[in-house]
Backbone as ProteinMPNN parsed JSONL, in Angstrom:
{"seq_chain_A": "XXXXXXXXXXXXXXXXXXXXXXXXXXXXXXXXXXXXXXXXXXXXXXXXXXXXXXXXXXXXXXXXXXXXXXXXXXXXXXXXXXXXXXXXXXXXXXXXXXXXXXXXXXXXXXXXXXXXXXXXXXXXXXXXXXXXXXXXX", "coords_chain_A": {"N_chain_A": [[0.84, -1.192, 0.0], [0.416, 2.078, -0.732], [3.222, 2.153, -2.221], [3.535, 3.651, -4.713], [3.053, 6.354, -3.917], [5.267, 6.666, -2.201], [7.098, 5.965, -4.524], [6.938, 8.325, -6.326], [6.991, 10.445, -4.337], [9.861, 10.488, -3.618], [11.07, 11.258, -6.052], [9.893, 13.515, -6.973], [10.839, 15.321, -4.928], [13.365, 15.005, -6.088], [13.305, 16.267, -8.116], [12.236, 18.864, -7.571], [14.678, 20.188, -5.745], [16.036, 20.219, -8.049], [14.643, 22.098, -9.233], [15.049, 24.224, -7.743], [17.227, 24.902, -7.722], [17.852, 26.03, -10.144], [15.975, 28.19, -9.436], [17.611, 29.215, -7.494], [19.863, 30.16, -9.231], [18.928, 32.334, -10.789], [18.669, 34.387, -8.776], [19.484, 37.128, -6.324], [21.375, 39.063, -8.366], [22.109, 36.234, -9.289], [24.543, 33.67, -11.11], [22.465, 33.238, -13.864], [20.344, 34.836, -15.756], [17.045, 36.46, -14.641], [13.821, 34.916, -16.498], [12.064, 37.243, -18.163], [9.47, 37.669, -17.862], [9.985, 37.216, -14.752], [11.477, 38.845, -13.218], [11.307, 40.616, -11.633], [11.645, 40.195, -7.487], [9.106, 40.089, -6.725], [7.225, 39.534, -8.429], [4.728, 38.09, -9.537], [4.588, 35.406, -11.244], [6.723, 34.314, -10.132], [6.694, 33.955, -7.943], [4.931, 31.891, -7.63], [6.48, 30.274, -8.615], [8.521, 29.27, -6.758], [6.567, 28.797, -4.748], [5.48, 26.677, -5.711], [8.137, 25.084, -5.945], [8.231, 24.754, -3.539], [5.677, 23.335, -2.027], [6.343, 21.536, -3.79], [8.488, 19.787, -2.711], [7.667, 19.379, 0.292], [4.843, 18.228, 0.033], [5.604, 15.935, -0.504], [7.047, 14.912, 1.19], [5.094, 14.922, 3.507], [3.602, 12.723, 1.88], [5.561, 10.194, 2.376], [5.453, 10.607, 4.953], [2.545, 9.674, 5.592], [1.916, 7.191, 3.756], [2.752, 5.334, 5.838], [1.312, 5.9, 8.61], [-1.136, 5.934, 7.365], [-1.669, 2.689, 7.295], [-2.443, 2.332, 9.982], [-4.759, 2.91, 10.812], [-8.43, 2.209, 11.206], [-9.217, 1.708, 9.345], [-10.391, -0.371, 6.403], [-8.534, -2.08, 3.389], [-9.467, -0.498, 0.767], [-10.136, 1.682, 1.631], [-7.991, 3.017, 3.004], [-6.244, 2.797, -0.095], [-7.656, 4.709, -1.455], [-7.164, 6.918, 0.227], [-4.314, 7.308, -0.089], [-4.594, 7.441, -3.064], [-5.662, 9.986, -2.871], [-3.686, 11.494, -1.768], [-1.84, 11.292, -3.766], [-2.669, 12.591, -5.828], [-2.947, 14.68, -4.737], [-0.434, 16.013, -4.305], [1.336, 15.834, -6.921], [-0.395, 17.436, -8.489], [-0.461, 19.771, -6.924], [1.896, 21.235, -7.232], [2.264, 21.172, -9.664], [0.115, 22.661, -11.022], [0.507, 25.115, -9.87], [3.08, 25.704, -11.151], [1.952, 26.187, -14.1], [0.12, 28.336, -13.562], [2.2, 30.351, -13.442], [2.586, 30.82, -15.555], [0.432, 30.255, -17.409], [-2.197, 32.184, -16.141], [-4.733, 31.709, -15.835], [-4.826, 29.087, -14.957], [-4.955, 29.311, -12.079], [-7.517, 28.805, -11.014], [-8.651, 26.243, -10.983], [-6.811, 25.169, -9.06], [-8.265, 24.534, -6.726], [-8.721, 21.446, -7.18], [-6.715, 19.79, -6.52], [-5.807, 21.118, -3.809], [-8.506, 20.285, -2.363], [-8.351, 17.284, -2.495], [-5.835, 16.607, -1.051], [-6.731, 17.898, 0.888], [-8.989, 15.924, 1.54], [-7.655, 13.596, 2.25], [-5.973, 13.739, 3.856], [-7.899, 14.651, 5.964], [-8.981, 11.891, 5.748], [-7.117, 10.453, 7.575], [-7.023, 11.256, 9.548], [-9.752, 10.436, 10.757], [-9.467, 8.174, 10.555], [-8.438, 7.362, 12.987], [-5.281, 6.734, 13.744], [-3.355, 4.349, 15.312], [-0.817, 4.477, 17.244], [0.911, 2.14, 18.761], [-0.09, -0.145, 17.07], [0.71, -2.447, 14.228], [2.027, -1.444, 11.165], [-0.517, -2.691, 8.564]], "CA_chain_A": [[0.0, 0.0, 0.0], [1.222, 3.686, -1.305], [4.294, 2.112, -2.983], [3.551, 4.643, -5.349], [3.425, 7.438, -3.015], [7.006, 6.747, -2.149], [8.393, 6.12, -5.352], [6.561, 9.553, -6.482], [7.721, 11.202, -3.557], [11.386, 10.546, -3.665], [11.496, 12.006, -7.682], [9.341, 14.91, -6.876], [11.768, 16.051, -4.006], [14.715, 15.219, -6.494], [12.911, 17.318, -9.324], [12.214, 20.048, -7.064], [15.514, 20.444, -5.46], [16.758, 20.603, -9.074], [13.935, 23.438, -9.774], [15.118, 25.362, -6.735], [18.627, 25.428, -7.9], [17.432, 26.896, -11.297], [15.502, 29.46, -9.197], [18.408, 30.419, -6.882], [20.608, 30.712, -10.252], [18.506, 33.748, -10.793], [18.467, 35.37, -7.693], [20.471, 38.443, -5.86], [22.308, 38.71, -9.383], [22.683, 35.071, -9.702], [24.911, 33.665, -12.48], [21.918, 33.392, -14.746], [19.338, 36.027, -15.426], [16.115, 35.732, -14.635], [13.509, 35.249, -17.645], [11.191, 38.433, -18.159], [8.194, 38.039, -16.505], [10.36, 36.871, -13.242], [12.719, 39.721, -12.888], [11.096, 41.641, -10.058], [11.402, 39.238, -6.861], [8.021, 39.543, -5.936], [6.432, 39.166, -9.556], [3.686, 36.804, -9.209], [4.487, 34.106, -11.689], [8.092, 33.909, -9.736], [6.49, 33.981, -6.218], [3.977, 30.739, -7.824], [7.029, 28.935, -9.123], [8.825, 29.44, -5.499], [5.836, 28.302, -3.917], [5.796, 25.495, -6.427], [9.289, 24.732, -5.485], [8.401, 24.415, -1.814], [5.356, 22.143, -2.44], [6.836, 20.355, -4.408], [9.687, 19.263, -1.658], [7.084, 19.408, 1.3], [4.107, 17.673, 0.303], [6.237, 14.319, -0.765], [7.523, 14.404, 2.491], [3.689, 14.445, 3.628], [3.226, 11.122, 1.577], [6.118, 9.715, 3.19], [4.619, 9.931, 6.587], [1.876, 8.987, 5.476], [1.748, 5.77, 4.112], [3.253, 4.687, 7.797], [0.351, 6.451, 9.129], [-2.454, 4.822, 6.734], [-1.715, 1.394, 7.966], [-2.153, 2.208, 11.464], [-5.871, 2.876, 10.809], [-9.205, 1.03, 11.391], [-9.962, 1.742, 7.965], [-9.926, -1.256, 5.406], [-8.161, -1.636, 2.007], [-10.168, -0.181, -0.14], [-10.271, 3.319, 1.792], [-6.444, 3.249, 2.698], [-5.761, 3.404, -1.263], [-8.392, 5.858, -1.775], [-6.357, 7.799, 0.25], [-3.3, 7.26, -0.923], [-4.479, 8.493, -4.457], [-5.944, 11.369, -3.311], [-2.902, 12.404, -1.672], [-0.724, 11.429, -4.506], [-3.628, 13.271, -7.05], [-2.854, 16.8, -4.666], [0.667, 15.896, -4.259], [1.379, 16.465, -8.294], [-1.097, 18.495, -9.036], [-1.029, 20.93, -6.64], [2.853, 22.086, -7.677], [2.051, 21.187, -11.251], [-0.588, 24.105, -11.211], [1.357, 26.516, -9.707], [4.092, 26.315, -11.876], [1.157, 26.399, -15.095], [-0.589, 29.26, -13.307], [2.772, 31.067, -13.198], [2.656, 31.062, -17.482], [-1.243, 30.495, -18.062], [-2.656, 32.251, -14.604], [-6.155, 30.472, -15.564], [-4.735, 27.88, -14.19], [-5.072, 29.278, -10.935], [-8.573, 27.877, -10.758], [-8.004, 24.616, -10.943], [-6.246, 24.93, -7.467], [-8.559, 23.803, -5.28], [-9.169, 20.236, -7.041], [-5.615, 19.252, -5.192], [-6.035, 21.465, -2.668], [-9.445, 19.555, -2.12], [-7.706, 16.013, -2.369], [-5.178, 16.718, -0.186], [-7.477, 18.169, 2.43], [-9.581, 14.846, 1.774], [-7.052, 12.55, 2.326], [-5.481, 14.24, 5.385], [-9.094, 13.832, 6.817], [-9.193, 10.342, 5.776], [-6.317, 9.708, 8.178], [-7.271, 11.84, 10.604], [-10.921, 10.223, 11.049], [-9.563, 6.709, 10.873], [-7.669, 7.527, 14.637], [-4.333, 5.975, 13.574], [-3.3, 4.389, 15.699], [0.546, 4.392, 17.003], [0.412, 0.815, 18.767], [-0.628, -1.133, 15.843], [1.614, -2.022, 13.37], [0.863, -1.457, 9.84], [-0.419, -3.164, 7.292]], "C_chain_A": [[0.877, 1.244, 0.0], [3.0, 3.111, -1.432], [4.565, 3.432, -4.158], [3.589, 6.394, -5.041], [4.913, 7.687, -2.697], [7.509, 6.795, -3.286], [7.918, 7.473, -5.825], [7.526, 10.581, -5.836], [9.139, 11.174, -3.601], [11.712, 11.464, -5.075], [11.236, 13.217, -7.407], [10.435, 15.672, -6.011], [12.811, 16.29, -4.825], [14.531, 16.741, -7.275], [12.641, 18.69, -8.771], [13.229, 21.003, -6.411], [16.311, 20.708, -6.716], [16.102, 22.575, -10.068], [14.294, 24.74, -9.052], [16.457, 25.689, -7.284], [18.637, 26.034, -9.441], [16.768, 28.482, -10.368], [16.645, 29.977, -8.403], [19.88, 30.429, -7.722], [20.054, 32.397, -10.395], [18.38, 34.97, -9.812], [19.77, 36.229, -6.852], [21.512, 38.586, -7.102], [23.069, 37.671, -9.702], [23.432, 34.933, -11.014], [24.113, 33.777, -13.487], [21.158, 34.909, -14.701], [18.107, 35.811, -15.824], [15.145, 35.977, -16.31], [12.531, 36.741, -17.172], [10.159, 38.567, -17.553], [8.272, 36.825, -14.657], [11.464, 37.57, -12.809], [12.933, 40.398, -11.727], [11.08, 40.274, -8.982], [10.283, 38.919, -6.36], [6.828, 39.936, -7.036], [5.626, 37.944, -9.095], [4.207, 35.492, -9.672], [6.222, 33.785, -11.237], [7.675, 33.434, -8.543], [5.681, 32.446, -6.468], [5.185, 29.391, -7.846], [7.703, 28.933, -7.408], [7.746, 28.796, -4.711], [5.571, 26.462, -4.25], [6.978, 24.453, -5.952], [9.143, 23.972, -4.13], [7.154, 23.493, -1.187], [5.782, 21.192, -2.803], [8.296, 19.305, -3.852], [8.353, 18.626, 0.186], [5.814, 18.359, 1.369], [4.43, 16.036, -0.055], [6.779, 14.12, 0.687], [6.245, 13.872, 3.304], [3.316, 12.907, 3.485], [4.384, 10.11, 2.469], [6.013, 9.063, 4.882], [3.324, 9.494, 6.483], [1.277, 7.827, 5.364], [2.372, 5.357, 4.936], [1.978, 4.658, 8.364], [-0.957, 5.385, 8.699], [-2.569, 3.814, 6.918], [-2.493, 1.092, 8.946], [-3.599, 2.192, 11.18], [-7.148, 2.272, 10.915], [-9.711, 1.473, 10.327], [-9.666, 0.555, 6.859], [-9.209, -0.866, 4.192], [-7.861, -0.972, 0.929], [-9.956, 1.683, 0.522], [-9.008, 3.736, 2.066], [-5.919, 3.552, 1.1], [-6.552, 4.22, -1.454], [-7.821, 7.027, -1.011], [-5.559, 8.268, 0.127], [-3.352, 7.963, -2.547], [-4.919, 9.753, -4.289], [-4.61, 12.188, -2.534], [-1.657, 12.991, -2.737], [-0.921, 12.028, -5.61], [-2.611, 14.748, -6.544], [-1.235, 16.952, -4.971], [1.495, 16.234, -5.466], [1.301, 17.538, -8.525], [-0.998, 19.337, -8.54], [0.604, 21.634, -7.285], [2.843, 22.233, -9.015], [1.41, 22.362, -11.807], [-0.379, 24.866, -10.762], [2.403, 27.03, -11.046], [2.502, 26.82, -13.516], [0.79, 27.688, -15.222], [0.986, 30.588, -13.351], [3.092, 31.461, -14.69], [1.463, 30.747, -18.235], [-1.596, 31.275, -16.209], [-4.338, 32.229, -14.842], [-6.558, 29.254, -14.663], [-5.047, 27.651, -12.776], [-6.824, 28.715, -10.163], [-8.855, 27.205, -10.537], [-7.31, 24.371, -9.746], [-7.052, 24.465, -6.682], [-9.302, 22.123, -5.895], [-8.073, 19.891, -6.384], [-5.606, 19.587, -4.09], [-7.498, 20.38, -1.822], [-9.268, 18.343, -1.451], [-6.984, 15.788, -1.423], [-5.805, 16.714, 1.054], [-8.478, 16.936, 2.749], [-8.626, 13.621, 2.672], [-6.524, 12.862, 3.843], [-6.803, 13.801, 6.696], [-9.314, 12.409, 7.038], [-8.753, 9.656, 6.96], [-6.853, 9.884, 9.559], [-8.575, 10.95, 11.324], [-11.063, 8.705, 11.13], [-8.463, 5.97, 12.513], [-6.517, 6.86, 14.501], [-4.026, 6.1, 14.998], [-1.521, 3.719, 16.472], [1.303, 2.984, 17.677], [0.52, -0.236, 17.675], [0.026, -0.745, 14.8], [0.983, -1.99, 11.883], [0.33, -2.223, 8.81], [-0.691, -3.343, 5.625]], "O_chain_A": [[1.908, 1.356, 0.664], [3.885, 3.655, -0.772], [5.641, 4.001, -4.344], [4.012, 7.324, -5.728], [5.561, 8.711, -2.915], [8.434, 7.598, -3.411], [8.939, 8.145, -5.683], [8.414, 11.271, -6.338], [9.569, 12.327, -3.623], [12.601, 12.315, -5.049], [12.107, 14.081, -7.514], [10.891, 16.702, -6.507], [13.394, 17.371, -4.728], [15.15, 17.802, -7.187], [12.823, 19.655, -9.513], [13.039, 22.218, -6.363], [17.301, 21.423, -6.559], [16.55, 23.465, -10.79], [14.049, 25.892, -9.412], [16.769, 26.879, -7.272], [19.703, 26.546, -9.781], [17.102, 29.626, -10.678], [16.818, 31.192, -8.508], [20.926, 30.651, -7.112], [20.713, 33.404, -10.136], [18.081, 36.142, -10.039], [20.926, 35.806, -6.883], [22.636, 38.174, -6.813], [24.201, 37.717, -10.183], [23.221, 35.714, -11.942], [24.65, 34.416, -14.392], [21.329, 35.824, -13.895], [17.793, 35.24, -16.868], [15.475, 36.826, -17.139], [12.391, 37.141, -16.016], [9.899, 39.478, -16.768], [7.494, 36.197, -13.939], [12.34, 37.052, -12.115], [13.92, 40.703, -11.058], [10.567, 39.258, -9.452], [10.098, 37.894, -5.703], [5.771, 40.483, -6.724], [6.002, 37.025, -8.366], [4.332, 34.547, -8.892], [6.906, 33.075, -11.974], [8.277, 32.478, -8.055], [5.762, 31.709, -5.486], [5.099, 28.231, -7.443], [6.89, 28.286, -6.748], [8.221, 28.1, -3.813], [5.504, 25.476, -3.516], [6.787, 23.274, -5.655], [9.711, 22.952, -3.74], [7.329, 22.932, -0.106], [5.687, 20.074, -2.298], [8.88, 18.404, -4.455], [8.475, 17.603, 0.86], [5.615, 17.705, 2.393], [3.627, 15.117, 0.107], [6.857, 12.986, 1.159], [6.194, 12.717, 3.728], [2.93, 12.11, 4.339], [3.902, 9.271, 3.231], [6.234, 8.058, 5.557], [2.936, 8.832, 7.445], [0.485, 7.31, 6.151], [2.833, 4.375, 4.355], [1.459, 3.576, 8.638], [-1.519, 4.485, 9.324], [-3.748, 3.486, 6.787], [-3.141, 0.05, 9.052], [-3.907, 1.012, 11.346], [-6.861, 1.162, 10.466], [-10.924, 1.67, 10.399], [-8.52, 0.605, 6.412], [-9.142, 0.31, 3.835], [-6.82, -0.782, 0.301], [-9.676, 2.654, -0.181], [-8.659, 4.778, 1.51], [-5.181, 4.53, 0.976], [-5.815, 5.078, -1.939], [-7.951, 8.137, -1.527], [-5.504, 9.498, 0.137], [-2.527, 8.706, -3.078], [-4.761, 10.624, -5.144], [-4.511, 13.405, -2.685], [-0.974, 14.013, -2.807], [-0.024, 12.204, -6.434], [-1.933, 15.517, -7.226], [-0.796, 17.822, -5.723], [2.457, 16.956, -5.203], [2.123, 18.432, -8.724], [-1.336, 20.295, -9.235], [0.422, 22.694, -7.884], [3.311, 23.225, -9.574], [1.85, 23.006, -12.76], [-1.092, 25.816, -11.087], [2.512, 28.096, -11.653], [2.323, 28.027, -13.68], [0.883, 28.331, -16.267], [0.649, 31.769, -13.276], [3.845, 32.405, -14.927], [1.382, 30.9, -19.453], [-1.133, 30.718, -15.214], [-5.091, 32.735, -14.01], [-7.52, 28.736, -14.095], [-5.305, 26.581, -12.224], [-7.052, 28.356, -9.008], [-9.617, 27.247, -9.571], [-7.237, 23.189, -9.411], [-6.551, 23.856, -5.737], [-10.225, 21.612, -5.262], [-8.43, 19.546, -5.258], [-5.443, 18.761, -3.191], [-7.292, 19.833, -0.738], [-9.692, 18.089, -0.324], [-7.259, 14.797, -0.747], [-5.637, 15.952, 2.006], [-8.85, 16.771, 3.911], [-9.046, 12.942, 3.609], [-6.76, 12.143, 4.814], [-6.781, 13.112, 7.716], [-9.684, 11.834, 8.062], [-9.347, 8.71, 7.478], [-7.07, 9.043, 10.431], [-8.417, 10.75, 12.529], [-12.035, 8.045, 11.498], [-8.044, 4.874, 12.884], [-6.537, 6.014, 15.396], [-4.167, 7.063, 15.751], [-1.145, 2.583, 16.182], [2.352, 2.684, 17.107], [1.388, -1.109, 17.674], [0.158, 0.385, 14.329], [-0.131, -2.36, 11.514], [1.193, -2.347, 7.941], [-0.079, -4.202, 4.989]]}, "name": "protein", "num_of_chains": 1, "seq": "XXXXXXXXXXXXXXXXXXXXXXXXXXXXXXXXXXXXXXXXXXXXXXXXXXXXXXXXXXXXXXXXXXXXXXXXXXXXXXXXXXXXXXXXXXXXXXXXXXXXXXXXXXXXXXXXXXXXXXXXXXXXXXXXXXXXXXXXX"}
């Protein structure tokens, strides 16, 4: 259960730690220079990918403790992977549509189906009283 959560999570952290070191190329007169509509530091579609960045490191760590967590639960099977995908739906998506929204900002709409997922799944865990005792399975 959430094998896929982990192997997700481990890439996403790599891929994001590789996105951050693109963004702090550009910054305080980094070696590069930034592109045009991310020049000012507190341009929007710079402040999205930055936020992007820091999702996209934070909420894989999330899944990480998680599936531990989802085991512990008196919830069967069937609702353990249902939470598992919806964390690993927001877990994507939600840095995926930042960075989008930071070069379509339509996109920013579309934020609260991960945001949603996420906040589902977090409940899921929450409401199935894990429990720290019981090991997982």
């Amino acid at each position: 259960m959430g094998a896929a959560n982990v192997r997700v999570a481990w890439w996403m952290i790599a891929l994001s730690l590789a996105g951050g070191a693109v963004l702090g190329a550009w910054s305080f007169g980094g070696p590069l220079p930034a592109p045009r509509a991310f020049e000012a530091y507190d341009a929007l579609p710079r402040r999205l990918v930055r936020l992007a960045h820091i999702a996209g490191v934070m909420l894989p760590v999330l899944n990480l403790l998680y599936v531990r967590w989802i085991g512990r639960t008196s919830w069967g099977p069937g609702a353990r992977r249902v939470g598992c995908r919806l964390l690993l739906g927001g877990t994507v998506g939600l840095p995926a549509l930042l960075v989008a929204a930071a070069f379509w900002p339509p996109a920013l709409y579309l934020m609260s189906l991960p945001v949603t997922a996420l906040l589902a799944a977090v409940v899921l865990l929450a409401a199935g009283r894990p429990d720290p005792e019981r090991s997982p399975s």
